[in-house]
C-alpha positions as CSV (number, residue, x, y, z in Angstrom):
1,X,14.0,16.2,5.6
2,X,16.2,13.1,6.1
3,X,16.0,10.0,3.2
4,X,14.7,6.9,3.8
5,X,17.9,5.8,2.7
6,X,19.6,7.4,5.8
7,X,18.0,4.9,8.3
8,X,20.4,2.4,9.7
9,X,20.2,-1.2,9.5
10,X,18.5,-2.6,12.5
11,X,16.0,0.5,13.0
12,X,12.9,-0.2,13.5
13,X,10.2,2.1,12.4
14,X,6.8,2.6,12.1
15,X,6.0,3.1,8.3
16,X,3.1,5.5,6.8
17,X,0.1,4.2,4.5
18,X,1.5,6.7,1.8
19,X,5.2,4.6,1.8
20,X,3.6,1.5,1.2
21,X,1.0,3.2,-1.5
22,X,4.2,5.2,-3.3
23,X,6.2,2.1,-3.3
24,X,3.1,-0.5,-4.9
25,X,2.6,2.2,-7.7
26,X,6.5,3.4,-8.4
27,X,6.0,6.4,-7.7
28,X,8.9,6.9,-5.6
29,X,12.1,5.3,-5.8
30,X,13.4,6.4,-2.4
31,X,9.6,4.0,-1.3
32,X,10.6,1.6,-3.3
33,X,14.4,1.0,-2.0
34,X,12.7,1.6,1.6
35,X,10.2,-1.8,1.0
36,X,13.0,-3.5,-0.4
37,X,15.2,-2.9,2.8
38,X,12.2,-3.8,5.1
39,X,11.9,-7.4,2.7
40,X,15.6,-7.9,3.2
41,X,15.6,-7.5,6.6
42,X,17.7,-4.6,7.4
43,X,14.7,-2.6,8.7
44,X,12.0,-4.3,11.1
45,X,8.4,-2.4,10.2
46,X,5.6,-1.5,12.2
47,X,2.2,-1.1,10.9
48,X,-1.2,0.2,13.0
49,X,-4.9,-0.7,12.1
50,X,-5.2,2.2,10.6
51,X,-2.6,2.4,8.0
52,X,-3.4,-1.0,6.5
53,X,-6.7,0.0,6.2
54,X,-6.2,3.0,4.7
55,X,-3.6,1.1,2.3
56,X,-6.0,-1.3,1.7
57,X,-8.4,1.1,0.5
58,X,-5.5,2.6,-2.0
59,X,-4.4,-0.1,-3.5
60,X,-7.7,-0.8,-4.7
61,X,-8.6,2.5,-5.7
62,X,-5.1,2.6,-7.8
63,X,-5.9,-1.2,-8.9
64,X,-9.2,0.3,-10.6
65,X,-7.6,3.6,-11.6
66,X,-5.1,1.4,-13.6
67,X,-7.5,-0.8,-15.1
68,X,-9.7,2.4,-16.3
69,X,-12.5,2.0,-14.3
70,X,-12.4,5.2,-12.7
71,X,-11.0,8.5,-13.6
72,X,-9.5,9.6,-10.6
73,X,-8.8,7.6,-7.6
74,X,-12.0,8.2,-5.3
75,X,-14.2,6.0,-3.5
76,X,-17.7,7.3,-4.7
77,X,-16.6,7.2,-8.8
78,X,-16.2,3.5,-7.6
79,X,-18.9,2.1,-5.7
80,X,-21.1,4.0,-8.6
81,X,-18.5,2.0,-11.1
82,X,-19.6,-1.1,-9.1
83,X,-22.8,0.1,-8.9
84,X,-23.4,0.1,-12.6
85,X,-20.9,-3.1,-13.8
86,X,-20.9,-4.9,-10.2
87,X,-18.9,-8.1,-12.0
88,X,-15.7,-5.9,-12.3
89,X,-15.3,-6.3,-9.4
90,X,-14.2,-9.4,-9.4
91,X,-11.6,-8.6,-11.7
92,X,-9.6,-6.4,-9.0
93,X,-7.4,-9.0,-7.4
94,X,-3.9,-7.5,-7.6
95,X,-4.6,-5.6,-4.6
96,X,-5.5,-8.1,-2.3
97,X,-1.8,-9.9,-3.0
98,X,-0.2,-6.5,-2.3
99,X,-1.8,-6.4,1.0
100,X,-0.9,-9.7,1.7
101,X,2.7,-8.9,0.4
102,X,2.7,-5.9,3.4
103,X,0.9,-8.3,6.0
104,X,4.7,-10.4,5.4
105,X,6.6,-7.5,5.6
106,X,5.6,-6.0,8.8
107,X,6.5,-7.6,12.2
108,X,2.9,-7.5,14.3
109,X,0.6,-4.8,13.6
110,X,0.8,-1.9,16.8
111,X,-3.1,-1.7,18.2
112,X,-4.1,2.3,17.7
C-alpha cells in the first residue's frame, strides 16, 4: 500500500473521514504530515457530504472521550452522558474549530 508521503505535489485527492480523524488525534504521523501538505498547499483536497459528517461526528466523540466523559468512543454512551449532565455539553468546543480547520483545508466539498 503506497504512503501518503508518495503523492506528488500538485495531486489532488479526495481524502477519507479516518485521515482527517487520525491526523486531529495523532494517531498517525504519516496523517499528520498528509494534513500538513494539504495546509501548505502542495496537495489540493476534496471532501464529500459524507466524510465531514462522519468527521464531524468523530471529533466529537474523541473530544468527549478525552475529556472523560465516555469510556469508549460511541454515540449512545454519549447522548445518555448528555442525557444525565446535559451542561457538558457545552464544554465540547474543540471539535467544532477542528471542523472548521478542515472546512479551510478542503477546496469545495464534491456533492455525493
Amino acid at each position: 500500500m503506497p504512503d501518503l508521503a508518495d503523492l506528488p505535489s500538485g495531486t489532488s485527492v479526495f481524502v477519507d473521514t479516518n485521515i482527517f480523524d487520525l491526523h486531529f488525534r495523532s494517531k498517525s504521523l504519516s496523517c499528520v504530515n498528509f494534513i500538513n501538505r494539504i495546509a501548505l498547499g502542495e496537495v489540493e483536497a476534496y471532501v464529500n457530504i459524507q466524510v465531514l459528517c462522519d468527521l464531524l461526528h468523530k471529533l466529537m466523540l474523541a473530544e468527549a472521550y478525552s475529556k472523560s466523559y465516555i469510556s469508549v468512543r460511541s454515540a449512545s454512551k454519549l447522548k445518555q452522558c448528555f442525557q444525565a449532565r446535559p451542561a457538558l455539553a457545552a464544554n465540547l468546543v474543540n471539535y467544532q474549530i477542528q471542523f472548521e480547520q478542515t472546512l479551510q483545508l478542503v477546496e469545495k466539498p464534491l456533492n455525493g
